[in-house]
Each structure stands twice: as C-alpha cells, then as structure tokens.
Chimera marker file (.cmm) of the C-alpha trace (Angstrom):
<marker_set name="trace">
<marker id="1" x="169.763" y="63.855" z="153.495" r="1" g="1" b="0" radius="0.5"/>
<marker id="2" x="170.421" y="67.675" z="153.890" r="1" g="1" b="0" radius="0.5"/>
<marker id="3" x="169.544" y="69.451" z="156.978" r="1" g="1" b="0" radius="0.5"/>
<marker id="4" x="166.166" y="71.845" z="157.005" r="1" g="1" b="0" radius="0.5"/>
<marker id="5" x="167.121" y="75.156" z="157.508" r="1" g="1" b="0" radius="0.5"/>
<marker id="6" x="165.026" y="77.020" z="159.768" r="1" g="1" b="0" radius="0.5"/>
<marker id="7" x="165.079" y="80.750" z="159.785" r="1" g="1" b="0" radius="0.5"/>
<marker id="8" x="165.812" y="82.242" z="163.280" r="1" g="1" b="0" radius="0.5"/>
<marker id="9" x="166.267" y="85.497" z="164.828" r="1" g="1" b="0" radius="0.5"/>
<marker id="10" x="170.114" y="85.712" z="166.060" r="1" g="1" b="0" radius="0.5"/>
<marker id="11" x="170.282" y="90.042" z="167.003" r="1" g="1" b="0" radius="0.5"/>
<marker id="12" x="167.914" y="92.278" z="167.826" r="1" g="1" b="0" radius="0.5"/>
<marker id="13" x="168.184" y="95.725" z="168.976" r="1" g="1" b="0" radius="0.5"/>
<marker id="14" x="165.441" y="98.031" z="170.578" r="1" g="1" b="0" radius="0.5"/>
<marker id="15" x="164.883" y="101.100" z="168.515" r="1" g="1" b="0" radius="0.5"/>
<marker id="16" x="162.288" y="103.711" z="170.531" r="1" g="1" b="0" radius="0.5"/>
<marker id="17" x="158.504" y="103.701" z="170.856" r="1" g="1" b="0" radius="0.5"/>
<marker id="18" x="157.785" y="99.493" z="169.561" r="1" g="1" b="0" radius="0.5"/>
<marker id="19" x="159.860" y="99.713" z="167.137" r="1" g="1" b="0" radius="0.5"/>
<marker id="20" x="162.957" y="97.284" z="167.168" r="1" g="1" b="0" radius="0.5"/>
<marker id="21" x="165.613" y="95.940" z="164.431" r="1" g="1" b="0" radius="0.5"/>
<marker id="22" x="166.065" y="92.330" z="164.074" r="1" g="1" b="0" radius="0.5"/>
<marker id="23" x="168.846" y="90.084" z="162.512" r="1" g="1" b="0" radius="0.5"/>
<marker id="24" x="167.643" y="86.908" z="161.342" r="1" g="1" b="0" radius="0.5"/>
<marker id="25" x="169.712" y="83.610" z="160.744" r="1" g="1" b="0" radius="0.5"/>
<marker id="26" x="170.401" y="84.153" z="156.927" r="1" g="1" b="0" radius="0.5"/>
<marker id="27" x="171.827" y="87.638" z="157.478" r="1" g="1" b="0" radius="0.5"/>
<marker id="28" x="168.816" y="90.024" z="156.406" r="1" g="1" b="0" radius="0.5"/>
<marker id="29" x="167.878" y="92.828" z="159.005" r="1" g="1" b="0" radius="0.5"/>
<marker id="30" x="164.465" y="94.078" z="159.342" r="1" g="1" b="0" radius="0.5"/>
<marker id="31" x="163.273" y="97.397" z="160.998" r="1" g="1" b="0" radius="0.5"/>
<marker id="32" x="159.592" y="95.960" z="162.478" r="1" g="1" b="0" radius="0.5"/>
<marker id="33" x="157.376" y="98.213" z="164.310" r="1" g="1" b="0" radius="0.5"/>
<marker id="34" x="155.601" y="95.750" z="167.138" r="1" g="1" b="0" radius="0.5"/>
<marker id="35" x="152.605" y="97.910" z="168.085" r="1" g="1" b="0" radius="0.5"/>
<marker id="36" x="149.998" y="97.028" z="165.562" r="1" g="1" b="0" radius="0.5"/>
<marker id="37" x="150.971" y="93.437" z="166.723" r="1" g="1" b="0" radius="0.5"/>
<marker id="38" x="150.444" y="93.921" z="170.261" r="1" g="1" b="0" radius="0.5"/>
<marker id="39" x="146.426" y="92.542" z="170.354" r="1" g="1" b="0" radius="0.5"/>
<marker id="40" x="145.468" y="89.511" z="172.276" r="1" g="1" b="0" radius="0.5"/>
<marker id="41" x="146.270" y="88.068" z="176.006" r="1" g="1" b="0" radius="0.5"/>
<marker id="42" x="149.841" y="88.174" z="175.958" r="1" g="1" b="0" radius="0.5"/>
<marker id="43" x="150.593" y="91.116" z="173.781" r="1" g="1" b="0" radius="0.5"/>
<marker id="44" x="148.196" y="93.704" z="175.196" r="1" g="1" b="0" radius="0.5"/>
<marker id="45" x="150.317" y="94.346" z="178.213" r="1" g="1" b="0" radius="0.5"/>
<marker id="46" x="153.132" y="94.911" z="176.039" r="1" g="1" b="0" radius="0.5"/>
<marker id="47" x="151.395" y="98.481" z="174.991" r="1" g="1" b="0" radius="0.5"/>
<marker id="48" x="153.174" y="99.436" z="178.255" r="1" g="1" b="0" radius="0.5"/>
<marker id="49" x="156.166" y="100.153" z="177.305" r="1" g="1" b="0" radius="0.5"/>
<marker id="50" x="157.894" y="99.682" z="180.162" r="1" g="1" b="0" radius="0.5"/>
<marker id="51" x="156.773" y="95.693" z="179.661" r="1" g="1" b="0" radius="0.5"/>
<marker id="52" x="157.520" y="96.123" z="175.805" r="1" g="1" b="0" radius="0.5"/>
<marker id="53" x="161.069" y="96.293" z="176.697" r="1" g="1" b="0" radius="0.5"/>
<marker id="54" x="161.570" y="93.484" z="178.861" r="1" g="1" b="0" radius="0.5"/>
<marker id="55" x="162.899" y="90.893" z="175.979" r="1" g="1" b="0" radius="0.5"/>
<marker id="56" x="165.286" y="88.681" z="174.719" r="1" g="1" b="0" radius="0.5"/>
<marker id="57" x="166.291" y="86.467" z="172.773" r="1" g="1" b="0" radius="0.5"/>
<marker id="58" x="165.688" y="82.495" z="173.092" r="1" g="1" b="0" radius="0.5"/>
<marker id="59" x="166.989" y="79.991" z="171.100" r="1" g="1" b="0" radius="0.5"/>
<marker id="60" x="164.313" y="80.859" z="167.885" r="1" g="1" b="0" radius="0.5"/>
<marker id="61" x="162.923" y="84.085" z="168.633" r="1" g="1" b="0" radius="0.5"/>
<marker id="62" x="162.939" y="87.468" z="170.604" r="1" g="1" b="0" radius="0.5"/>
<marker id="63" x="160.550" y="86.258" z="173.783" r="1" g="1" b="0" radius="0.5"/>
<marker id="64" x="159.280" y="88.829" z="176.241" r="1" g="1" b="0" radius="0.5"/>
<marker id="65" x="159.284" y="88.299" z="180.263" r="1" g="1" b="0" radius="0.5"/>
<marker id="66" x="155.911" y="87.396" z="180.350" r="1" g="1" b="0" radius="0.5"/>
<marker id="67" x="156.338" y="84.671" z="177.880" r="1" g="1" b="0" radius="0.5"/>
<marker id="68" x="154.972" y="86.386" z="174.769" r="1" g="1" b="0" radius="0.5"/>
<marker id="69" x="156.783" y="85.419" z="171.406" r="1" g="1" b="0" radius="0.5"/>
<marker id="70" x="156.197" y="85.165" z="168.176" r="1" g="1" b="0" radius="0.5"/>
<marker id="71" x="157.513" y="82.739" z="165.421" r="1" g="1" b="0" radius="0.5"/>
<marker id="72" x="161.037" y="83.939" z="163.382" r="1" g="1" b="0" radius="0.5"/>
<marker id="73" x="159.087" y="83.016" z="160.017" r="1" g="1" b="0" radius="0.5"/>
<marker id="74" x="155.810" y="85.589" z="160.976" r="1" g="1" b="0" radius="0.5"/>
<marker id="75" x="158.363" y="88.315" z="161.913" r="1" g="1" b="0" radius="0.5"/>
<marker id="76" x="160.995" y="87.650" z="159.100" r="1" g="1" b="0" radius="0.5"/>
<marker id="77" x="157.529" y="87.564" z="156.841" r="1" g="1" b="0" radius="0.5"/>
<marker id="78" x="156.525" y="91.002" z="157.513" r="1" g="1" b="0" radius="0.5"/>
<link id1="1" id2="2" r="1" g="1" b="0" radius="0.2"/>
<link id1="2" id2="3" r="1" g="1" b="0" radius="0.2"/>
<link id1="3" id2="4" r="1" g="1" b="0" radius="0.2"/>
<link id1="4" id2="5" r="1" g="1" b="0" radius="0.2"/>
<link id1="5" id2="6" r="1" g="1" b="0" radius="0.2"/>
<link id1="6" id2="7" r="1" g="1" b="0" radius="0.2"/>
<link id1="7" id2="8" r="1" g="1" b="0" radius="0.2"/>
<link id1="8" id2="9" r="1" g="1" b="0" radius="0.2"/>
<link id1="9" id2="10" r="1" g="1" b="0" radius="0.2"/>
<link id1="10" id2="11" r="1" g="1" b="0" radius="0.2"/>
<link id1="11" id2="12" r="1" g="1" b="0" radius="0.2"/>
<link id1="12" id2="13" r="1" g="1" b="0" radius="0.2"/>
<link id1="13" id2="14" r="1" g="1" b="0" radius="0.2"/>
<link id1="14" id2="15" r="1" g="1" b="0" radius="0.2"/>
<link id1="15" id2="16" r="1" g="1" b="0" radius="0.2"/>
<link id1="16" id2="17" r="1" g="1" b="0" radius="0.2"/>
<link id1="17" id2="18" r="1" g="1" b="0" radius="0.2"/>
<link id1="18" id2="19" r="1" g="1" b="0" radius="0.2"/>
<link id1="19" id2="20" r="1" g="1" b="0" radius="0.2"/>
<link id1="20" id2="21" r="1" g="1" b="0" radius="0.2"/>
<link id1="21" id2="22" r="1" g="1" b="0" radius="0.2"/>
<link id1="22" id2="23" r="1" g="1" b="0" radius="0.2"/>
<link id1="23" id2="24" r="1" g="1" b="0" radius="0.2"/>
<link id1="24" id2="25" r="1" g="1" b="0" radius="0.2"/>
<link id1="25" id2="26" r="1" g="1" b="0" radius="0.2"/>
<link id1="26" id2="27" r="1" g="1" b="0" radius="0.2"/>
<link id1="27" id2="28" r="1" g="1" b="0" radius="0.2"/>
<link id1="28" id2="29" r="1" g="1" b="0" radius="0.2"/>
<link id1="29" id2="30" r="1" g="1" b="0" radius="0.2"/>
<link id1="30" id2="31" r="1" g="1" b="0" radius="0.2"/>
<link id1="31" id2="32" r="1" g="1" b="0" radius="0.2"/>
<link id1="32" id2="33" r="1" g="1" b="0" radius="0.2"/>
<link id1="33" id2="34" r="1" g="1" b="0" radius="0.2"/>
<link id1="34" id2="35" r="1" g="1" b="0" radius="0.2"/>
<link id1="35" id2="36" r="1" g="1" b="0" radius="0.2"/>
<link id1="36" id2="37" r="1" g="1" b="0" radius="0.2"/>
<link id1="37" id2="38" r="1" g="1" b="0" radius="0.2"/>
<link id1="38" id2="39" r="1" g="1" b="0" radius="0.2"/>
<link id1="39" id2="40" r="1" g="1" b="0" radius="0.2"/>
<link id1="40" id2="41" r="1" g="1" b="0" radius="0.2"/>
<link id1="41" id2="42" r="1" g="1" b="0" radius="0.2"/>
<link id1="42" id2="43" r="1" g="1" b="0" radius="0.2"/>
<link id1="43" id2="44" r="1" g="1" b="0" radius="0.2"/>
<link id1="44" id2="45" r="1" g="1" b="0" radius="0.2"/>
<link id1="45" id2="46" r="1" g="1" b="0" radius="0.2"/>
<link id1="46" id2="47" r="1" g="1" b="0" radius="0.2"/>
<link id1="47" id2="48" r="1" g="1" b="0" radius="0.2"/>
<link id1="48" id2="49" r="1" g="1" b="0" radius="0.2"/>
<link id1="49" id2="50" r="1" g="1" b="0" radius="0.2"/>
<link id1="50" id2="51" r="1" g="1" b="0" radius="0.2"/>
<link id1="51" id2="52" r="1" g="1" b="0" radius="0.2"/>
<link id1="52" id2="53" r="1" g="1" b="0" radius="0.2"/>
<link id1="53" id2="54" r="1" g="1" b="0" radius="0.2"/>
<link id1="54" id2="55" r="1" g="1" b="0" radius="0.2"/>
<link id1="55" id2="56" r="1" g="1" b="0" radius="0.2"/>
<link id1="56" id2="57" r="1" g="1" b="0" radius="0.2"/>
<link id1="57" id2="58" r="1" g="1" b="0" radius="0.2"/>
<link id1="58" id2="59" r="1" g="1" b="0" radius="0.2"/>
<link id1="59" id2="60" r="1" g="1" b="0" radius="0.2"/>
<link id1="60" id2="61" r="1" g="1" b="0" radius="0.2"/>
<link id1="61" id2="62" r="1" g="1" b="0" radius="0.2"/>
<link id1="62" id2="63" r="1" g="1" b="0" radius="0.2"/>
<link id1="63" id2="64" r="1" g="1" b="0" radius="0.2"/>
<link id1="64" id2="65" r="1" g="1" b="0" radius="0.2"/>
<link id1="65" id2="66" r="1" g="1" b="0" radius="0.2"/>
<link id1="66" id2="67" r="1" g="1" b="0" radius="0.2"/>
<link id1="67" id2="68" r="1" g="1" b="0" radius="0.2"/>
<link id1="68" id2="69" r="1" g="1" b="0" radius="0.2"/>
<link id1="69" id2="70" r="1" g="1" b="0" radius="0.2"/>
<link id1="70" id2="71" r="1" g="1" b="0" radius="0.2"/>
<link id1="71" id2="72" r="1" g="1" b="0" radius="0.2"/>
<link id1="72" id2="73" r="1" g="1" b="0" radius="0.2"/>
<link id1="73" id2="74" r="1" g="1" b="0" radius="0.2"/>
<link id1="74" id2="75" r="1" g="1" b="0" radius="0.2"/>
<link id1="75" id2="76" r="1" g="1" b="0" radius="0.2"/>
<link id1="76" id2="77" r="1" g="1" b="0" radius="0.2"/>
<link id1="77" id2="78" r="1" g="1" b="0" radius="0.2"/>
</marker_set>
C-alpha cells in the first residue's frame, strides 16, 4: 500500500501589507494575499497588522500566535 501524500506548506515568507509567499510540499510557490481572508473570530484581529505578522509555521500549515490557521489544501487551492 502506497503512502497518501498530503500537501503541506514547508516556507513561507512575509511579503508587505497581507500579502505573503508560500512554498508548499510538492515544490510550487504561491504569492497569496491574506486580507480578503481575514473574516470571522480568529482572523479579524489579524487586520492588525502588527498581529498579522506574528506566524509560523507548524507541522501542516503557517499558524498565527493566536491560534488562527488555515488548511495547506485551501491555501495551495487559491
């Protein structure tokens, strides 16, 4: 039985403003611009940027300090 392959998010790299670039698992790098993302509980304080940059990476996804993240297959989707 082959192993699933799950698509991850290995680099990423803050831009300016929301935008960031992002490496994902199978090599392909994406330029995403976060700010029409940022709606809801958890993302709305990102608008400030000062909490938009306050991320890293966990062992899937970028993840922000207040716990915000979203899934590598949403972001590698866009």
């Amino acid at each position: 039985m082959s192993e699933l392959s799950l698509i991850r998010v290995t680099d990423v790299e803050y831009l300016q403003d929301y935008t960031m670039r992002l490496e994902f698992s199978d090599g392909v790098q994406k330029q995403i611009d976060f700010y029409p993302l940022l709606k809801g509980k958890f993302f709305e304080p990102l608008k400030d940027r000062n909490n938009f940059i306050q991320f890293g990476l966990n062992h899937w996804t970028i993840e922000w300090a207040n716990g915000a993240d979203l899934a590598p297959e949403f972001l590698y989707n866009l």
